[in-house]
N, C-alpha and C positions, 0 to 999 in steps of 0.2 A: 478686697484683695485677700487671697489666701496664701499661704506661708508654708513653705514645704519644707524637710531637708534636702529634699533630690526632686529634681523636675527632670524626668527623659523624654527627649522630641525625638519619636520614632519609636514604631513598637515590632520592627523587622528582631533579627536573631539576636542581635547589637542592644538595642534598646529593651528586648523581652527579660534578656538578663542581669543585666545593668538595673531594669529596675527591681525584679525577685533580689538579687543579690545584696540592695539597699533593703529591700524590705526584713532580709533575714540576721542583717544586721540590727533592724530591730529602729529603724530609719523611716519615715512619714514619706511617704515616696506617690508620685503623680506621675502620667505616663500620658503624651497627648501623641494622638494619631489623625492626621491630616484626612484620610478616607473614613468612609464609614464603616469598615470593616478591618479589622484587627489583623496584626500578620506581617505589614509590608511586602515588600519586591518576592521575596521569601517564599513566601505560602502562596500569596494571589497571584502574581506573574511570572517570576520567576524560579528557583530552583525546583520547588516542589510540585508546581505543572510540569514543565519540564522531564522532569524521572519521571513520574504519573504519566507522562506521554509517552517517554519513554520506553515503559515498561508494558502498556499497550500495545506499542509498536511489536515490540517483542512475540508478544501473547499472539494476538491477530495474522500477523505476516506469520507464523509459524517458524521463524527464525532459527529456533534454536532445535529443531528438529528435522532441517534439512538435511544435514550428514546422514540420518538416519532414513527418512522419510523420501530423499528428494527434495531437486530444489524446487518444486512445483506445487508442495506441500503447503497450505493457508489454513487459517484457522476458519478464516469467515474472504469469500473470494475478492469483492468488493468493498471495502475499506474505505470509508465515508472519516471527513473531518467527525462530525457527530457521534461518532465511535471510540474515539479516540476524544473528544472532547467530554465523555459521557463519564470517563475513569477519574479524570481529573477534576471532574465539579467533584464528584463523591470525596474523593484523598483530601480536598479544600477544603470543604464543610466542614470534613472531619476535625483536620489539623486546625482552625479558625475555633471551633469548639474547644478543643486543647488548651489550646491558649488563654481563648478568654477567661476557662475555668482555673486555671495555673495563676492569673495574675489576681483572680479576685480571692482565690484562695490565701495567697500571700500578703492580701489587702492593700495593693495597688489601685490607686485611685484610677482609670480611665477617661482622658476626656477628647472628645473626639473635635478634631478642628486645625485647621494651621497655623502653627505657631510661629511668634516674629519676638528678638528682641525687642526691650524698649530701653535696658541698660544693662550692665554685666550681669546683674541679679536677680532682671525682673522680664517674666514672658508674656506675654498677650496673645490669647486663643481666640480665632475667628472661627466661628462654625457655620456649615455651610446652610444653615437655618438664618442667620443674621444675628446668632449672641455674640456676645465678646467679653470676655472675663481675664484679668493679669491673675497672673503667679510671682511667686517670689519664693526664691530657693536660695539655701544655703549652698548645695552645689548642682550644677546644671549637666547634662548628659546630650551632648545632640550625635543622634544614631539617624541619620537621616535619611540613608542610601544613596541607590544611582538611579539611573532613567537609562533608556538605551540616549546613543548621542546623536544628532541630527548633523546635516551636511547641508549646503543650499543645492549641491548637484544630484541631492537625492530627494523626488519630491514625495515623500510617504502620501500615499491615497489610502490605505485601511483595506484596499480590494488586492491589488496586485502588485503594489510596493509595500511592504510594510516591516515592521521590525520586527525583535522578539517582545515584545508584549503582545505583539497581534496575531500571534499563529493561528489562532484558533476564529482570526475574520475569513481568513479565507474563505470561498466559498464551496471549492471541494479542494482537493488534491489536483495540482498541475500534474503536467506530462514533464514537465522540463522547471526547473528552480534551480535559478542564478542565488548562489549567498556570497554577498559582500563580508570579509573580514573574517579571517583562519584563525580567530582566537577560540576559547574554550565555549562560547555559544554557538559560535559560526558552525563550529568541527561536531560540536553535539547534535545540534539539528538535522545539519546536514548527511549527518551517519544516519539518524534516523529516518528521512526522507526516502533516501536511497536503500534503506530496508523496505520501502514497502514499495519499490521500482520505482520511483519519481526517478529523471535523469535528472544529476546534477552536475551544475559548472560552477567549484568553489573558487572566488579569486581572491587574493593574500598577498600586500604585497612587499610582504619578506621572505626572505630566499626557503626558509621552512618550516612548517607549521607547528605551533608551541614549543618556542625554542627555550622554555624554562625545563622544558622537561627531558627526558633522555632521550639521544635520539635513536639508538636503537629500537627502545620502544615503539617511539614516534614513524619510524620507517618501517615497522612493522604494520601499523596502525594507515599508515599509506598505501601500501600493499592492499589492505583489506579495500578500503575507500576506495581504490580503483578497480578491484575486483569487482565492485559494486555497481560500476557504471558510474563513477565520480570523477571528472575530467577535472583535474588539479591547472590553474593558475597560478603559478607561484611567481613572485619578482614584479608584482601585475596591478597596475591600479584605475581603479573608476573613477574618469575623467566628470563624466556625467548620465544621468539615466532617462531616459523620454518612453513614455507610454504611445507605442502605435496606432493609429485607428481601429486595427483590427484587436485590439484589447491585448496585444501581447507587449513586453517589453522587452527594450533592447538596452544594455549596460556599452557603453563609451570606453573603449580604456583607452590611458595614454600613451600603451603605443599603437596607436592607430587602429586597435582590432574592436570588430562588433561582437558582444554575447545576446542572443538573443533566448528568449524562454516565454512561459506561461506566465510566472512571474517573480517578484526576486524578495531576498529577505537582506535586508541591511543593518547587519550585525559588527559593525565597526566601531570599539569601546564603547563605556558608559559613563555619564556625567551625572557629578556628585547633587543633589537635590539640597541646593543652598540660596537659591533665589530668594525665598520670600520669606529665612530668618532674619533679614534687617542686621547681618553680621558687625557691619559700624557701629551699632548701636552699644554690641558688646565688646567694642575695642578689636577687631577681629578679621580676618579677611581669607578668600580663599583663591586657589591658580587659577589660572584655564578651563579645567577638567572640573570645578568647584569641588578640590580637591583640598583639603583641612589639613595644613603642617600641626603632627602633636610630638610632643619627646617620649622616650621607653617607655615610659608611666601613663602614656595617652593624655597627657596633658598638654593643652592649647598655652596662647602667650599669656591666658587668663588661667593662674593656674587654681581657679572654682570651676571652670569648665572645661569639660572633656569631651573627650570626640572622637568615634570609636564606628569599627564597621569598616563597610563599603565607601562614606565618604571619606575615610582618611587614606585611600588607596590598599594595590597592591596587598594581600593576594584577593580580596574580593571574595572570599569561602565563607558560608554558613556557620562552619562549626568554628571558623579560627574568628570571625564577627562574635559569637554567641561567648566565648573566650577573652575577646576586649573588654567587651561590655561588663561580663562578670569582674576581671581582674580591677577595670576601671573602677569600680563602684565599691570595691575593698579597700583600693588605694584612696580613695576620695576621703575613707572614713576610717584610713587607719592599721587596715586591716591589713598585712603584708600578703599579698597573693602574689605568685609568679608563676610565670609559664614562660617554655624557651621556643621560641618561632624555631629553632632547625629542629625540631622535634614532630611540626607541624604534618600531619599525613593530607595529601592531593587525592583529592577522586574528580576525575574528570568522566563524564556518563557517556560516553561514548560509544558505539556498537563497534567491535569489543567494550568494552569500558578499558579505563587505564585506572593506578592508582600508583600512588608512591611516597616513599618517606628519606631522607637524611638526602646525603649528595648524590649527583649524577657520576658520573664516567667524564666528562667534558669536565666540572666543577677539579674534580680530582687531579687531574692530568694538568692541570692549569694551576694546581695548590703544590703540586710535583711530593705527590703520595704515593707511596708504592702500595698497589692494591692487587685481588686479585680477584675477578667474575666467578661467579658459579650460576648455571642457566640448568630450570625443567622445564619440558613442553610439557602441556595440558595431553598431547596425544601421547604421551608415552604413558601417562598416569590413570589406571581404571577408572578413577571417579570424571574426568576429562571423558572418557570413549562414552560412559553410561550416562553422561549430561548433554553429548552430541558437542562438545565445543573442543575442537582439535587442532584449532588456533592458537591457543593462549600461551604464556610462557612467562615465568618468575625467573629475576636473577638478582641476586642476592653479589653485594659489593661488599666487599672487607678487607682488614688490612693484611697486606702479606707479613707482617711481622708478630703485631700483637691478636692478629685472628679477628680484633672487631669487629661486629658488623657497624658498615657506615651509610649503608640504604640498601633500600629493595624499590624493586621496580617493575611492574606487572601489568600485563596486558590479556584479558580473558576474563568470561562471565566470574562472577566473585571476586575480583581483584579487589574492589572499598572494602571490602568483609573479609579476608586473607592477609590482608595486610595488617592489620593490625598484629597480627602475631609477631611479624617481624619489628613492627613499633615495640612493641615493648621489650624482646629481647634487646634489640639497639639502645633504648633508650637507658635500661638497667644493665648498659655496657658488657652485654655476653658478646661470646664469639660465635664461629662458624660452628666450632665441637658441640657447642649444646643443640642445635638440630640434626648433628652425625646422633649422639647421641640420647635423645630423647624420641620416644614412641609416639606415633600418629593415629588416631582411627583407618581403619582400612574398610574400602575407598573414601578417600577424602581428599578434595582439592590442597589441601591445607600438605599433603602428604608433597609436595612440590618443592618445600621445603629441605627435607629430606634430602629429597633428588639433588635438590642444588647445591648442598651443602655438600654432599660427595662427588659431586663434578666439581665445586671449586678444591676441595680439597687435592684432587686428581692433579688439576691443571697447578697446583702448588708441587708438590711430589713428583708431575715430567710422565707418572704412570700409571696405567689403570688398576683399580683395583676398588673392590666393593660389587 
């Protein structure tokens, strides 16, 4: 048996750092990963296919060139899965490479196989060769992720039902795609889908789609989706799903109506991947969702193990997982790290994309803040007209008394990348004056800022001026 300070089970964004973090502490650190290939949910199926698909879509469909071009404008006419799966093998190798090089650099042990308790202390790796080897760690790390979640009324085939791990089974591009569940995978795919003309019928079935995030935003972002050709169900649920003789499916909902398509994606939350740690083993248990109770500190009832990521819930982000894991692994050995969750920035990939940081407009209004909005459109902004995106729009929240900014919230190409501007001023407590007053590049999206900060300033003052 071998002896660590830190064993981390999972080597997604949660686990990648967690264990560098131990190492940099200067801490004997082992890392096991269930597949053969390094990364987790992260790199291999999830976020970063995902953008990589994405961003194909983009390129291909000629998207971002219709204002200019037409909307008839393509990059390549015919748009094959194959095309689109071709961008994101490449981005994978890469990022997989990254990685592995990151962690041996650091001298993190790798060992590849599934890990199970055998007591608080001690892990046992099965690999999928037939070895098996325990560990024994001073402190323990499980970064384990999520899976998509199953349904018994959903029978996934890999052909024409399938989830998001499986986009890329399809066998072309449907004429018509059902997506089950309006959370941030459902609305992402589905944007994208409907960029390159797939019709889509998204059903959801709460009254409006990502109700974490502003709905301003959000209803702008619905706007677009139905411009698209995206038939919104909202209020709506899938009773059960049956695949017809003639290969197409039909989605049941419960009130009584049929959706019928080419075929459908069932993107309804994700469940935590805690099966087959043997969690009794280390005194431990997790909810429904195999979802991991830890306190501020990410610390479990065991407090030698921590648990950090995707399975300990909510918000389920790369960057704020990769953030656990780090802080985790400091606090484990001493190290005072901190970091403040409302500080957190959202990118959600969406065609537009959205992004955003601090409170909403609903959150406020409900805290009874006296606030006041400042909004710029992307069309009003030359670097907006010279990019072809004359959708988009920044607005900027702050306080009507102390000037604060208290969030931004963006919808338009560059929103994940613009926003941080606004992070940082927020976060080092400036006001609205320091974008009155501070210089932009000219054209530059970022120049939005600006705009906004003298429309809120207006709408404080009753008059125009600037």
């Amino acid at each position: 048996m071998q002896s660590y300070d830190m064993f981390v089970i999972g080597s997604g964004p949660a686990g990648q750092r967690a264990a560098i973090q131990g190492a940099k502490l200067g801490k004997r650190v082992a890392l096991a990963e269930k597949r053969e290939v390094i990364g987790g949910a992260c790199i291999n199926t999830g976020t970063i296919p995902s953008k990589s698909m994405r961003e194909a879509v983009m390129h291909l469909s000629g998207y971002q060139y219709h204002d200019i071009y037409g909307i008839n404008y393509r990059v390549k006419e015919n748009i094959t899965i194959a095309d689109l799966s071709f961008r994101v093998q490449h981005v994978v190798k890469t990022e997989v490479d990254v990685t592995q090089a990151q962690l041996s650099r650091n001298g993190v042990d790798v060992v590849f196989g599934a890990a199970s308790f055998t007591d608080p202390h001690r892990v046992q790796v099965n690999s999928a060769r037939g070895q098996s080897d325990e560990y024994q760690a001073e402190v323990i790390v499980i970064a384990t992720g999520t899976r998509p979640a199953e349904s018994p009324n959903v029978p996934i085939n890999n052909r024409t039902i399938i989830n998001s791990d499986q986009i890329f089974s399809l066998a072309q591009l449907p004429r018509t795609l059902i997506v089950v569940g309006g959370g941030v995978i459902g609305v992402e795919y589905a944007s994208m889908f409907a960029t390159l003309g797939v019709r889509i019928v998204l059903i959801e079935k709460m009254p409006k789609l990502l109700g974490f995030a502003d709905q301003e935003i959000i209803e702008a972002l619905c706007y677009h989706l139905r411009d698209n050709r995206v038939t919104l169900r909202l209020n709506e649920e899938v009773a059960s799903v049956e695949e017809m003789p003639d290969g197409s499916v039909v989605a049941n909902l419960k009130s009584n109506k049929k959706v019928s398509g080419d075929a459908l994606l069932y993107a309804v939350g994700r469940q935590g991947n805690v099966d087959d740690l043997n969690l009794a083993a280390a005194g431990l248990e997790a909810d429904a969702r195999g979802r991991i109770t830890v306190d501020a500190d990410y610390r479990t009832k065991q407090p030698h193990i921590f648990a950090v990521g995707d399975v300990i819930g909510f918000p389920s982000l790369a960057s704020v997982s990769m953030e656990q894991g780090r802080i985790a692994a400091g606090l484990a050995f001493g190290s005072k790290l901190h970091s403040n969750p409302a500080n957190y920035p959202y990118g959600i990939y969406t065609i537009p994309e959205i992004s955003f940081v601090g409170k909403t407009e609903e959150q406020l209004t409900d805290e009874d803040v006296p606030y006041e909005v400042g909004v710029a459109f992307y069309r009003e902004i030359a670097r907006g007209q010279i990019r072809g995106d004359t959708t988009g729009r920044l607005k900027i929240v702050f306080h009507r008394e102390t000037r604060e900014i208290l969030g931004v919230h963006i919808i338009g190409e560059g929103a994940s990348e613009i926003l941080h501007i606004g992070q940082a001023v927020m976060i080092l407590k400036g006001t609205i004056d320091y974008f009155i007053n501070t210089v932009f590049n000219y054209p530059t999206l970022a120049e939005c800022y600006k705009a906004a900060a003298f429309n809120g300033v207006n709408r404080l003052r009753g008059s125009e001026i600037g």
